[in-house]
VOGU-3710 file (C-alpha; in Angstrom, 3 decimals, decimal comma):
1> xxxxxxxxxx> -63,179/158,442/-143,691  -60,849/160,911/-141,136  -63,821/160,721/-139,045  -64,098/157,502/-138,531  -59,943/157,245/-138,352  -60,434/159,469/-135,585  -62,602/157,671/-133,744  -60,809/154,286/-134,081  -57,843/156,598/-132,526  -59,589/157,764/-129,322
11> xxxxxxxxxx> -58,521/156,119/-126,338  -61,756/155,544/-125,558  -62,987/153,571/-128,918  -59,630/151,598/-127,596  -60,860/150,411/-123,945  -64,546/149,832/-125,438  -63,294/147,644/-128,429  -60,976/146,215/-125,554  -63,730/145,404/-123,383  -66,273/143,992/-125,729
21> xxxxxxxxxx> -63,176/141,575/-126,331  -63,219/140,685/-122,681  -66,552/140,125/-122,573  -67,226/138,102/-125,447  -63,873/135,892/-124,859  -65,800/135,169/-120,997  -68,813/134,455/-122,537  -67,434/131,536/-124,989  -65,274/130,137/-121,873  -68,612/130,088/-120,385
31> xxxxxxxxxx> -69,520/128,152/-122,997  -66,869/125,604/-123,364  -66,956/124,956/-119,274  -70,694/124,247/-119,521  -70,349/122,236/-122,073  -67,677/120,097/-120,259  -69,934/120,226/-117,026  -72,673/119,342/-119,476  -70,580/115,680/-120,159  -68,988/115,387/-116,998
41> xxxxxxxxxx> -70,830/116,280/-114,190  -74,783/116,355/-115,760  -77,637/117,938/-114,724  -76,982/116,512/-110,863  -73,777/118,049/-110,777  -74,932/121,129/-112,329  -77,631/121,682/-110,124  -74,433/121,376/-107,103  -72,349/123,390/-109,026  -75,058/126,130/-108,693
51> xxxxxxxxxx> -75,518/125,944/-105,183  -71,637/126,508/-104,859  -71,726/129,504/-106,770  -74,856/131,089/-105,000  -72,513/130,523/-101,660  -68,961/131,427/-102,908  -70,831/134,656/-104,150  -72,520/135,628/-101,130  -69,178/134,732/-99,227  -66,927/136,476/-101,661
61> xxxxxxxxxx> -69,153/139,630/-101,326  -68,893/139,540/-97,231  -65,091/138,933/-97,825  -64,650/142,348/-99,711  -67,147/144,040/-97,365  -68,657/145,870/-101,032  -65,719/148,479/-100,643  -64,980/148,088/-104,350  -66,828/150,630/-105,790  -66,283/153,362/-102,771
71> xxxxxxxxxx> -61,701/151,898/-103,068  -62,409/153,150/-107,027  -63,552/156,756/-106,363  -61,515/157,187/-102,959  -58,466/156,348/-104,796  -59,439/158,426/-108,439  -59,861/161,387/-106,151  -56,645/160,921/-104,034  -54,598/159,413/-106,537  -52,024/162,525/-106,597
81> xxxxxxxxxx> -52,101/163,346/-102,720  -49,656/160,261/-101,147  -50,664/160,720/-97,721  -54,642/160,303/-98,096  -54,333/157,451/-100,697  -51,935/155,334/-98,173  -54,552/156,181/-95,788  -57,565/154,861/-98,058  -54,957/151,862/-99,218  -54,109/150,606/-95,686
91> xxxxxxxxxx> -57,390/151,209/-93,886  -59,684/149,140/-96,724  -56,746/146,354/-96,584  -56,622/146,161/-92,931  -60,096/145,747/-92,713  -60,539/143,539/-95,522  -57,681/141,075/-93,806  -59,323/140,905/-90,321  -63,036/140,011/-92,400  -61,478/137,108/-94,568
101> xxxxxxxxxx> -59,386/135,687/-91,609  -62,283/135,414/-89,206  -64,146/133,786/-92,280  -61,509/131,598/-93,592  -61,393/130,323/-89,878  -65,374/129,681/-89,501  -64,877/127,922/-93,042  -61,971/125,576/-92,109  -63,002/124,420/-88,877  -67,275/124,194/-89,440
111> xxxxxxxxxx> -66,444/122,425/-92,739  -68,968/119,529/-91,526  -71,815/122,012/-90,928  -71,281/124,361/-94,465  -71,263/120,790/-96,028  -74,669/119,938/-94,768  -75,874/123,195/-95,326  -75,353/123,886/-99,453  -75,131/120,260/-100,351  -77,243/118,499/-97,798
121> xxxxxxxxxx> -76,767/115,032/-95,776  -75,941/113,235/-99,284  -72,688/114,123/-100,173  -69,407/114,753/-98,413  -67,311/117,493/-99,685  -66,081/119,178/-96,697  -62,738/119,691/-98,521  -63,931/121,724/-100,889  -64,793/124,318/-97,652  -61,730/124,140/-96,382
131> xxxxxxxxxx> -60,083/124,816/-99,644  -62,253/128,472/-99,525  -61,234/129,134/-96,050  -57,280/128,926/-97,283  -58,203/130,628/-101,051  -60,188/133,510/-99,151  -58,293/136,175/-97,960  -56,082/135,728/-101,836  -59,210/136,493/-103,230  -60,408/139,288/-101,136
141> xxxxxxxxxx> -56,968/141,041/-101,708  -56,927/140,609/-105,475  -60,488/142,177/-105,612  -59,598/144,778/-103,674  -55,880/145,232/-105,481  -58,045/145,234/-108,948  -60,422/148,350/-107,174  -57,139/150,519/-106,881  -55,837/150,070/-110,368  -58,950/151,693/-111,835
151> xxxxxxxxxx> -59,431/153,931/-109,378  -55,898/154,706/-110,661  -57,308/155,281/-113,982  -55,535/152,366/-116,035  -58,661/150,886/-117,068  -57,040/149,400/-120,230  -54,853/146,881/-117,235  -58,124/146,179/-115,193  -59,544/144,603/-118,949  -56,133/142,898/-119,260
161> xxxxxxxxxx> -56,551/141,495/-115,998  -59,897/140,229/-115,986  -59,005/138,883/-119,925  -56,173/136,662/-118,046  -58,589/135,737/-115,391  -60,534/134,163/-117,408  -57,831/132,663/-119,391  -56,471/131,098/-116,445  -60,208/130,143/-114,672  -60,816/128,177/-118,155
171> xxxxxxxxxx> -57,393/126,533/-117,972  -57,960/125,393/-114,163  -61,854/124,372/-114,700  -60,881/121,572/-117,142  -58,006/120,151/-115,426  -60,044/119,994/-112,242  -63,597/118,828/-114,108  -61,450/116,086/-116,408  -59,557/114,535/-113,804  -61,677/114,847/-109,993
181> xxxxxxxxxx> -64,975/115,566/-112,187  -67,879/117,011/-109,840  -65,311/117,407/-106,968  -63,122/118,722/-109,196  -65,664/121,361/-110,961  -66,875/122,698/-107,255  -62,997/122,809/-106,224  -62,520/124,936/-109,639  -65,530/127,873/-108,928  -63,481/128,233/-105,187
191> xxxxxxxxxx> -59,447/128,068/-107,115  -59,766/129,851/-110,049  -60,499/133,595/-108,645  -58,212/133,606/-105,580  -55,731/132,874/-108,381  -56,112/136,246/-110,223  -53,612/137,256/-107,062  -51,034/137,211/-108,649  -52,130/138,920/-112,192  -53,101/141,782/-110,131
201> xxxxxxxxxx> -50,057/141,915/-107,963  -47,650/141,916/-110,320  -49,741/144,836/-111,917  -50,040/147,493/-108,857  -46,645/147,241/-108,381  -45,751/148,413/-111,910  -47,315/151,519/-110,323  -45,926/151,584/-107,028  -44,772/149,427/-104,189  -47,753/148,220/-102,766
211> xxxxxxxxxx> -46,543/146,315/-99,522  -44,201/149,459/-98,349  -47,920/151,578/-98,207  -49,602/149,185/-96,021  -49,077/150,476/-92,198  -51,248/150,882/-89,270  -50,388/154,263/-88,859  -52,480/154,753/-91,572  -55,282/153,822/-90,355  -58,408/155,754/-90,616
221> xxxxxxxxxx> -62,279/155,778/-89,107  -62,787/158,242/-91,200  -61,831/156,681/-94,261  -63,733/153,178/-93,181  -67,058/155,440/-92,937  -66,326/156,695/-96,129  -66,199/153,650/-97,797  -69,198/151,735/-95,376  -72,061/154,137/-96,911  -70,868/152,872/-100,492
231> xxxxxxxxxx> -70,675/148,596/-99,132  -74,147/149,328/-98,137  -75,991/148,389/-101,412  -73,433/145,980/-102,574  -73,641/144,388/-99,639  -77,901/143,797/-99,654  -77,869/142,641/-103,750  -74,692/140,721/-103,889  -75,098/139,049/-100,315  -79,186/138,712/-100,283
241> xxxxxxxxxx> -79,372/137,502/-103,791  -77,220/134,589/-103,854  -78,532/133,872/-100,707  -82,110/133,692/-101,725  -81,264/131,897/-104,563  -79,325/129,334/-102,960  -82,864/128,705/-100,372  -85,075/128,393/-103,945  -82,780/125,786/-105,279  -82,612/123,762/-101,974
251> xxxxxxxxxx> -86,696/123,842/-101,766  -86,314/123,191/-105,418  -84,350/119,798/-104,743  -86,575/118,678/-101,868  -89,885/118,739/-104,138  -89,227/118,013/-107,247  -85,232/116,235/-107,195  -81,812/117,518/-108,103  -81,682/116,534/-111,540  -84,842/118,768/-112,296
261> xxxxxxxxxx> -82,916/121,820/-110,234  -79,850/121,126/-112,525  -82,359/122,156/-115,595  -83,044/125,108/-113,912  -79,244/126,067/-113,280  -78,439/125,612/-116,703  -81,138/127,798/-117,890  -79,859/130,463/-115,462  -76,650/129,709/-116,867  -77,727/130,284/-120,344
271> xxxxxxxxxx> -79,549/133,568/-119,432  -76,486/134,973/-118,048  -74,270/134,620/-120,896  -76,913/136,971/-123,328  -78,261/139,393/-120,505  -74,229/140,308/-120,185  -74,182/142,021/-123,285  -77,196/144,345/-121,694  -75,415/144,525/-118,369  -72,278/145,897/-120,355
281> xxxxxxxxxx> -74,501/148,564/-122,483  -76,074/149,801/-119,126  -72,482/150,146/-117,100  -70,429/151,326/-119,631  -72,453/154,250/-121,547  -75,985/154,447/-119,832  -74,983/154,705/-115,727  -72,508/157,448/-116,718  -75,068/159,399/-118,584  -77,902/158,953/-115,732
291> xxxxxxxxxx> -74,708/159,884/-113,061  -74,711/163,272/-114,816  -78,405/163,811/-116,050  -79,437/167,303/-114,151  -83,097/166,642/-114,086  -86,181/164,693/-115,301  -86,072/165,561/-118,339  -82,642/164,478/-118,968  -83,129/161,321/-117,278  -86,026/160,514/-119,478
301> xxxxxxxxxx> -84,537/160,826/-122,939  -81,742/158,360/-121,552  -84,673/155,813/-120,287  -85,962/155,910/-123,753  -83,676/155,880/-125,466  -82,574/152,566/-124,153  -86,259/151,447/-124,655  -86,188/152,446/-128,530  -83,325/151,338/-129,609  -82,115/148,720/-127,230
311> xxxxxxxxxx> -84,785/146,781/-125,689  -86,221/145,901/-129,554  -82,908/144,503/-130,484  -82,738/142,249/-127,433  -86,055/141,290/-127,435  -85,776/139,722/-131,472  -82,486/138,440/-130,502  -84,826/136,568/-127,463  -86,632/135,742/-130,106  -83,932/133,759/-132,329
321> xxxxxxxxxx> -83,035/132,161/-129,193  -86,134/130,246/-128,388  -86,610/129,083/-131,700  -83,010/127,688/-131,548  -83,046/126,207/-128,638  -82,959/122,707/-129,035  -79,945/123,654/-130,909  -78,237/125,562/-128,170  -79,035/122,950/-125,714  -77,539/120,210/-128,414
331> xxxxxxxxxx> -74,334/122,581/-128,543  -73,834/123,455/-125,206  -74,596/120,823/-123,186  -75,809/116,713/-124,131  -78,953/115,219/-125,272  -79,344/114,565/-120,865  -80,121/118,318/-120,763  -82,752/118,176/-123,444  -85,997/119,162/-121,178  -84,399/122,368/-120,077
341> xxxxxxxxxx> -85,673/123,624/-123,574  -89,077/123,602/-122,548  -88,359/126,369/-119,450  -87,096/128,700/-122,247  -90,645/130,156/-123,210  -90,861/131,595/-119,360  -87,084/132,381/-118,949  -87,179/134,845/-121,752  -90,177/136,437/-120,760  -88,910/137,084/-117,664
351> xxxxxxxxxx> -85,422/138,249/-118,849  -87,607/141,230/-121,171  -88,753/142,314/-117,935  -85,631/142,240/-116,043  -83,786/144,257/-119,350  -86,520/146,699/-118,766  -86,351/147,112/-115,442  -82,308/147,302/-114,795  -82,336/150,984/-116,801  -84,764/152,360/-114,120
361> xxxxxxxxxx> -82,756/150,068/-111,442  -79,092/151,955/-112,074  -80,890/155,054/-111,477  -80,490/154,232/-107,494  -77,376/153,847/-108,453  -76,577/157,125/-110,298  -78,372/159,142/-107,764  -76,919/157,132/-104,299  -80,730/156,438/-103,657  -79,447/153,853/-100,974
371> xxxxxxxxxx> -82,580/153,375/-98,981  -84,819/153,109/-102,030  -82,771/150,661/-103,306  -82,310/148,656/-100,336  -86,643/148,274/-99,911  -87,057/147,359/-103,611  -84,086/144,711/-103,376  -85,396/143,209/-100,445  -89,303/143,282/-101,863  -88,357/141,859/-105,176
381> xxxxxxxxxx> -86,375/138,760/-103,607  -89,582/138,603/-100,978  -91,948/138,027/-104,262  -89,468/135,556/-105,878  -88,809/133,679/-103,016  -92,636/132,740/-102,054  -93,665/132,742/-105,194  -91,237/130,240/-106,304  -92,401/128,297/-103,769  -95,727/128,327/-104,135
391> xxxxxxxxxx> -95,513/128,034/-107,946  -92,991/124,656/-108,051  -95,436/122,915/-106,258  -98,188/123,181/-109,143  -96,347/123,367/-111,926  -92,820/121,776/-110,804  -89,365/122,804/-112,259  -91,569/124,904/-114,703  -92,952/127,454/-111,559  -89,725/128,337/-110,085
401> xxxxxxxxxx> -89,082/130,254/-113,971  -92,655/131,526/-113,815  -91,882/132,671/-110,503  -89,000/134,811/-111,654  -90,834/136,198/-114,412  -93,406/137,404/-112,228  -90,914/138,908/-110,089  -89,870/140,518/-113,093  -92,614/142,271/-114,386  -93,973/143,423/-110,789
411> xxxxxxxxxx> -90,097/144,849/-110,364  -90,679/146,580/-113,383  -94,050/147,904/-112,436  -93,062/148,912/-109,118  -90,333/151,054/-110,402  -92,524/152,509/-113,384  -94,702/154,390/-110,881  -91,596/155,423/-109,140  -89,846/156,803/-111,691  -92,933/158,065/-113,203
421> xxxx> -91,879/161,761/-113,486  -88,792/160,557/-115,127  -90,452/158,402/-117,759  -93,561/160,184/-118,604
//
């Protein structure tokens, strides 16, 4: 019994417990807003709702220019020397300012021609473009404020943060979705983050005075090269991704309509709520061990050991969820969304293989393997892309999930035989 009383006392048992908290509390606002899209908005408005988010993502990645990661171990190595964190403080916010500007101006005044280009010729919501170009840069800066508090080492306040970001993105979704319904639901995904602000304002400067460290003295090249080599990768999944995504779905409405692409939106909705709990496992204990791993051999009792004792959970718990999914769907969403449970079977498939495959995947990540990473990325969305295309026009709705499947499992292959001294 003092054992385990000692292990409920680390700090570390703390944060974990803290974030599993965090990330189931998202995962049932998830929930709760797709179930109100579900009634309000169907699988139309679903299917619109998607190709906002594919968009704002891409955009909000650009906005932050992928310094997050690099801000995080600038600032944990500099934290105690006041002259080279102002320097890393000022020169990522500088930067980061002059980006979301420019955008926020390209947003406000080519509303017309973003319109046309994520929703088509059929509906006008320009205002919901202009709304990004004036929520952009309070969004960039909150990202990027959120970066220095755990490069800081407060982790237990970045949890908080994102805990009350969620809070307040669940509050905001159903005012908007109850009372300007589809408008109101796209106006939501663009409000809700540049809101988190003022959470994480109020937060940095419990630790110091954040506006007295911003000056243009401190202003480095140095420090932006620094941080550019770590945007690099961010940059090619977070931008290309979305991006390819976003070109599926339109092809997707053009052949077979936009109710049938608001099936497949939900399903990707769906998937992302489970394949977060493996996304957690992988970030939180796995990608530190791999960081560390010395050799080979070390890096292939970590591999496996996510395979044995991992991967078999998630794939019964895969299991349970196709053979409840007419309940899910009934839960979730309305009796209107009923045909998404026959794209299930392929989904899941395809979700084994991506489980499987994101264990070898951090590994780029572990060992800064930038350009390897880069050429997979860019091959794997390549294979998705055309073979969504060419698999929704024989099978319909039902070949853009085969399509990611097959991605899948060839992703997985591919990275098999390159991490082949590593697994075998």
């Amino acid at each position: 019994m003092n054992f385990y009383r000692k292990i409920i006392k680390t700090n570390l048992f703390k944060i974990t417990s803290l974030n599993s908290l965090s990330v189931a509390l998202k995962i049932g606002i998830g929930l709760i807003t797709s179930k109100i899209l579900a009634i309000f908005v169907g699988p139309s408005g679903m299917a619109l709702v998607g190709n906002l988010r594919n968009f704002s993502s891409s955009l909000e990645s650009i906005s932050t220019l992928g310094f997050s990661n690099g801000i995080v171990k600038y600032v944990a190595e500099k934290k105690k020397e006041d002259d080279q964190l102002y320097k890393i403080i000022s020169t990522a916010f500088i930067c980061l300012l002059a980006v979301t500007i420019v955008l926020s101006f390209i947003l406000y005044f080519f509303a017309s021609f973003w319109n046309k280009q994520i929703f088509g010729n059929d509906f006008d919501y320009r205002i919901v473009f202009k709304a990004i170009a004036l929520v952009l840069p309070w969004y960039a800066i909150s990202v990027f404020l959120l970066s220095i508090i755990n490069g800081l080492g407060k982790f237990k306040v970045v949890i908080w943060v994102n805990i009350l970001g969620n809070i307040i993105g669940l509050l905001v979704s159903l005012y908007m979705i109850l009372h300007f319904k589809t408008l109101g639901a796209l106006l939501s995904i663009v409000i809700s983050p540049a809101l988190l602000f003022f959470v994480t304002f109020y937060f940095i400067n419990k630790e110091f005075n954040f506006l007295r460290t911003i000056k243009f003295r401190y202003f480095d090249f140095r420090v932006l090269k620094n941080l550019s080599s770590y945007s690099l990768m961010a940059l090619v999944s977070s931008v290309l991704g979305p991006i390819v995504y976003l070109a599926i779905r339109k092809n997707v409405i053009q052949i077979v309509g936009l109710e049938q692409a608001g099936y497949w939106e939900t399903i990707v909705r769906i998937s992302s709520y489970y394949m977060m709990f493996v996304t957690t496992i992988l970030s939180v204990y796995f990608l530190p061990k791999l960081a560390v791993a010395q050799n080979n051999q070390e890096a292939k009792k970590i591999f496996w050991s996510f395979y044995k004792h991992i991967l078999p959970v998630f794939a019964v718990a895969l299991i349970v969820i196709y053979f409840s999914r007419f309940f899910i769907i009934k839960l979730l969403f309305t009796d209107e969304f009923m045909p998404v449970t026959a794209l299930f079977f392929w989904q899941l498939i395809g979700d084994v293989f991506r489980a499987a495959s994101w264990i070898l995947g951090f590994q780029f990540f572990a060992k800064k393997m930038t350009k390897a990473f880069i050429i997979s990325e860019i091959a794997s969305l390549a294979v998705l892309y055309f073979s969504s295309r060419c698999l929704v026009v024989l099978f319909g709705i039902h070949g853009v999930v085969m399509a990611q499947a097959l991605d899948n499992f060839i992703y997985l292959l591919v990275l098999c035989v390159y991490f082949r001294r590593s697994l075998f």
